[in-house]
C-alpha positions in Angstrom: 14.1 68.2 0.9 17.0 67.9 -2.0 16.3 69.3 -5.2 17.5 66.4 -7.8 17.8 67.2 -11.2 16.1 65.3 -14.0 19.5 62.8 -14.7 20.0 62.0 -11.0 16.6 61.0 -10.8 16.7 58.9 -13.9 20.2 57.1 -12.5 18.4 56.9 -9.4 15.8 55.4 -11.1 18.1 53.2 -13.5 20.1 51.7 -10.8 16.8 50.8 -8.8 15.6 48.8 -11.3 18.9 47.0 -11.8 19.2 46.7 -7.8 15.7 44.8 -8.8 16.4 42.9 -11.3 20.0 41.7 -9.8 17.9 40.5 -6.7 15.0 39.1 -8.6 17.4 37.3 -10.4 19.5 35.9 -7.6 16.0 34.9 -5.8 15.1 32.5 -9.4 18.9 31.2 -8.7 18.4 30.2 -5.2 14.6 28.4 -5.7 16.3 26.8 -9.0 19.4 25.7 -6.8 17.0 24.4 -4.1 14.7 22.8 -6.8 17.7 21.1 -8.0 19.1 20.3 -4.9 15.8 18.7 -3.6 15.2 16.5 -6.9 18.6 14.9 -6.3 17.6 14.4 -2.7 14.8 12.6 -4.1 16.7 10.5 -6.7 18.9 9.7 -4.1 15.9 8.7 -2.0 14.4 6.3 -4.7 17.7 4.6 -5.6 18.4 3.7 -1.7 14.7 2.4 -1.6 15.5 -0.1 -4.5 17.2 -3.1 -3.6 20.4 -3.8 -4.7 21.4 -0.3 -6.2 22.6 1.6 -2.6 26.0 1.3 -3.7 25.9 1.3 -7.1 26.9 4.6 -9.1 24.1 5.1 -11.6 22.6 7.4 -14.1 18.6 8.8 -13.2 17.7 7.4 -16.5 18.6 3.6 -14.7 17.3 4.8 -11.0 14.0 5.6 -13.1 14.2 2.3 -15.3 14.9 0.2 -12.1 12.2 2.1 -10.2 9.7 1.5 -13.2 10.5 -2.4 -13.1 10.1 -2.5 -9.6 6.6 -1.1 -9.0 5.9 -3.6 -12.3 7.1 -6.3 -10.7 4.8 -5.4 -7.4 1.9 -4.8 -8.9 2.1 -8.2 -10.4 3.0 -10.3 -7.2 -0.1 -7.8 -5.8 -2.8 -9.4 -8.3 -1.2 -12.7 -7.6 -1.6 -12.4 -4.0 -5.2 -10.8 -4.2 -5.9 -13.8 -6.7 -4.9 -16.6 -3.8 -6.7 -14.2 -1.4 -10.1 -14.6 -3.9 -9.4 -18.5 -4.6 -8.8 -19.1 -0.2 -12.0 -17.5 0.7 -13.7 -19.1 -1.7 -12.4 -22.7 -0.6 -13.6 -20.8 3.1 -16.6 -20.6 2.2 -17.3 -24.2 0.8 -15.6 -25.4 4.0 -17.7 -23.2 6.3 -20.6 -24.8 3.9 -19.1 -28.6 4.5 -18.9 -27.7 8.0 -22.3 -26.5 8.4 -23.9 -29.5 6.6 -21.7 -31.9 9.1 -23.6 -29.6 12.0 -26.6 -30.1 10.8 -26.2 -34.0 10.0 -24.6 -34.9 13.7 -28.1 -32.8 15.1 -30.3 -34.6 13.4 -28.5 -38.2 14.5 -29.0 -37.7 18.1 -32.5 -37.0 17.9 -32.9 -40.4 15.0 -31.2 -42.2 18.1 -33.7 -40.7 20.9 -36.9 -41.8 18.7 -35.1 -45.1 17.4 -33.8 -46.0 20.7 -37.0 -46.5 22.7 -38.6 -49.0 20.3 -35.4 -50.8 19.6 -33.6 -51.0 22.1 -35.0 -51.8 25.7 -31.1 -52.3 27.3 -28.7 -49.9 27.4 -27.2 -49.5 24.0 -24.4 -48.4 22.2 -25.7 -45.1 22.0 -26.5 -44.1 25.3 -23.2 -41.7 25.5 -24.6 -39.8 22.1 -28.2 -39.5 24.0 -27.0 -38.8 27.6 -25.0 -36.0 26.2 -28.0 -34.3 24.4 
């Protein structure tokens, strides 16, 4: 085992911790490049997915501003839609309602035909179809 004196040690020592601190430091550079990197991906990403700006050249401030005014503009058509959505089965429901009521009117004629027809009518009748098919 070498005998090192107290000032190799120490440069040892020194250029260790600059050895450390050079790689620690190119480490931060790479994750900051790649963080970079990535958030222009992104930007990229978002301006493609808006219509009409693919090939336009523009600033992140407008990709954002033109983002902003398009999930705006969504969200609004949204609560119109979900609006027409509520007012439709609404107007369902009356219809199944009206629908009903007409189900239970055309039951009840057939059988006001069946107790009408045998005191009022002792021929075959207009009605004979409606009481057959019952």
């Amino acid at each position: 085992m070498p005998i090192f004196t107290v000032q190799e040690d120490s440069v040892r020592n020194a250029a260790a911790v600059i050895a450390s601190r050079l790689h620690a430091r190119a480490q931060h550079n790479a994750l900051e490049r790649r963080r970079r990197d990535n958030i222009k991906d992104m930007y990229g990403a978002l301006k493609d997915a808006i219509p009409g700006m693919r090939s336009e050249r523009v600033s992140r401030a407008a990709v954002l501003k033109k983002a902003v005014d398009l999930i705006v503009a969504k969200q609004g058509k949204l609560e119109d839609i979900l609006a027409e959505n509520r007012r439709l089965m609404q107007e369902n429901d009356a219809l199944e309602r009206e629908l009903q009521g007409i189900h239970n009117a055309c039951i009840a004629v057939p059988a006001l035909l069946v107790c009408h027809r045998s005191s009022c009518f002792e021929k075959s009748g207009p009605f004979d179809i409606l009481t057959k098919s019952r």
